[in-house]
C-alpha angles and dihedrals in degrees: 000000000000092000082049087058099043087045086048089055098041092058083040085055077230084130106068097042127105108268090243095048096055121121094189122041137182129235134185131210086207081078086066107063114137117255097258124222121251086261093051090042091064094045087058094056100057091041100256098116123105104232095167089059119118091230084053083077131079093223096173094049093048088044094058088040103060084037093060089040096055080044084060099242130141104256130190106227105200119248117238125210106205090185089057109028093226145125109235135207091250127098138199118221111230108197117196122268134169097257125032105187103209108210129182140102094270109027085122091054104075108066101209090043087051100053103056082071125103102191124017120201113200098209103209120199128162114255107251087056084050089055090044095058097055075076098049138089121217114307122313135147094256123161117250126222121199116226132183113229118198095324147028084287114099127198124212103241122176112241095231120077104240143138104021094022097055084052085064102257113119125226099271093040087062093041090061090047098048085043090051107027123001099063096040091053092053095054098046094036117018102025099060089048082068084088093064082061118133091184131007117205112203118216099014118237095003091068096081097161084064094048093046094057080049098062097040082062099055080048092052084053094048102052088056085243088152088161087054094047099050095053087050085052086055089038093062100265096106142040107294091067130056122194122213120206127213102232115078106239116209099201149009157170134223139238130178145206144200143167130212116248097229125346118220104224092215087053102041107081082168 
C-alpha cells in the first residue's frame, strides 16, 4: 500500500513539493503503534510481538489525529522506532492538504476510523510478493533471487537488505514473524475489510491503469471539479460501485483516502 501511495504522489508531482506547500500527504498507520510495556518490549525484540494485530494499534490517538487533520489543523503524528519498538519524543508536523491518503494493513477495521474516509482503496498483492516485501524499502528497481525455505517452496526475496532489515531483524527472524503472526493476521484482520473496498486494485504498484483512473480522481478533487467528481462517484470511481475483477487474489494490504470537506485558505499552508 504504501508503493501504491508514493507512486500516487510522484504522478501527482506531490513528491517534489515543499512539505508545507503540498496539497496531498501521506500518512501511515505504522505511526500509530501503541507505547509497549517493558514485557512487550522484550518480546519485540526477539520477534515474538504481535505487531498486525488490531490492539497493536492506538485507535483512539489516530482517531483524534485524522479528525483534527480533515478539520485543517496542524497536527503532531508520533514518530515510531521499529528497531526499537518504541515510541520516541520526537514528533513529526503534519500541515493540512486537500487530500490525506491513509495507508496501513488495518485502516478499515476500526469502524470509527473507516468511516471518515471518502473513498477506500483495497490494495491486492499475491502473497509471496507480500512476504518479500517485509524485506523491501519503498519502491526501487532491485533484482530478485529466488530461494527455496524449508521446502521445495521458494520465496522471491530482494537481494538488498531493506525494509525490515534496516529496522535491525534478520531474515529468519522475518520469516518466523510473517509465518505467526503476520499471515494469520491477514486472514482473520486485513483480509475480511476487503469487503469495505471502494475500489480494489489487483497486483499493487504494477496496475497502473488503475492507478491512473486514481489519480484522476484525486485531480478531479483537487480542481474543485465537484460535477465531475460526482459523476465519477456514480460512474464507479467512488464509494457507491464496486467493481469486481475477474483473477482470485490471495492477499492483500490496504490504503486509504480522504478528502477534506472545505479547506479554510488562511488555515491550508499545503
Amino acid at each position: 500500500q504504501s508503493t501504491v501511495c508514493e507512486k500516487i504522489m510522484e504522478l501527482l508531482g506531490q513528491n517534489e513539493v515543499e512539505q508545507r506547500q503540498r496539497k496531498v500527504l501521506i500518512l501511515s498507520q505504522d505511526s500509530f503503534y501503541k507505547v509497549l510495556t517493558a514485557e512487550q518490549q522484550a518480546k519485540a525484540l526477539k520477534g515474538q510481538y504481535n505487531f498486525d494485530h488490531p490492539d497493536a494499534f492506538d485507535n483512539d490517538l489516530m482517531h483524534s489525529t485524522l479528525k483534527n487533520i480533515v478539520e485543517g489543523k496542524t497536527v503532531e503524528v508520533p514518530t515510531y522506532d521499529f528497531v526499537t519498538h518504541s515510541r520516541l519524543a520526537e514528533t513529526t508536523v503534519v500541515y493540512p492538504a486537500d487530500v490525506v491518503l491513509f495507508e496501513g494493513i488495518l485502516v478499515f477495521y476500526n469502524q470509527d476510523i473507516r468511516d471518515m474516509f471518502h473513498l477506500r482503496l483495497f490494495v491486492d498483492t499475491d502473497s509471496d510478493v507480500r512476504l518479500s516485501r517485509r524485506g523491501k524499502a519503498p519502491p526501487c528497481p532491485v533484482p530478485y533471487l529466488s530461494s527455496p525455505w524449508g521446502s521445495a517452496q521458494g520465496f522471491y526475496l530482494p537481494i538488498p537488505v531493506l525494509r525490515d532489515m534496516k529496522r535491525g531483524r534478520d531474515l529468519e527472524q522475518i520469516l518466523t514473524q510473517y509465518t505467526t503472526f503476520v499471515k494469520p493476521a491477514f486472514e482473520e484482520f486485513c483480509l475480511p475489510t476487503k469487503k469495505y473496498a471502494d475500489v480494489i486494485i489487483p497486483r499493487g504498484v504494477d496496475n497502473m491503469v488503475a492507478i491512473n483512473l486514481i489519480v484522476q480522481h484525486i485531480q478531479d478533487i483537487l480542481n474543485g471539479d465537484i460535477c465531475k467528481w460526482q459523476r465519477g462517484a456514480l460512474n464507479g470511481h467512488g464509494r457507491t460501485y464496486k467493481r469486481p475483477f475477474p483473477e482470485q487474489a490471495e492477499s492483500g494490504s490496504v490504503l486509504a483516502a480522504g478528502k477534506r470537506s472545505h479547506l479554510e485558505s488562511s488555515s491550508r499552508p499545503h
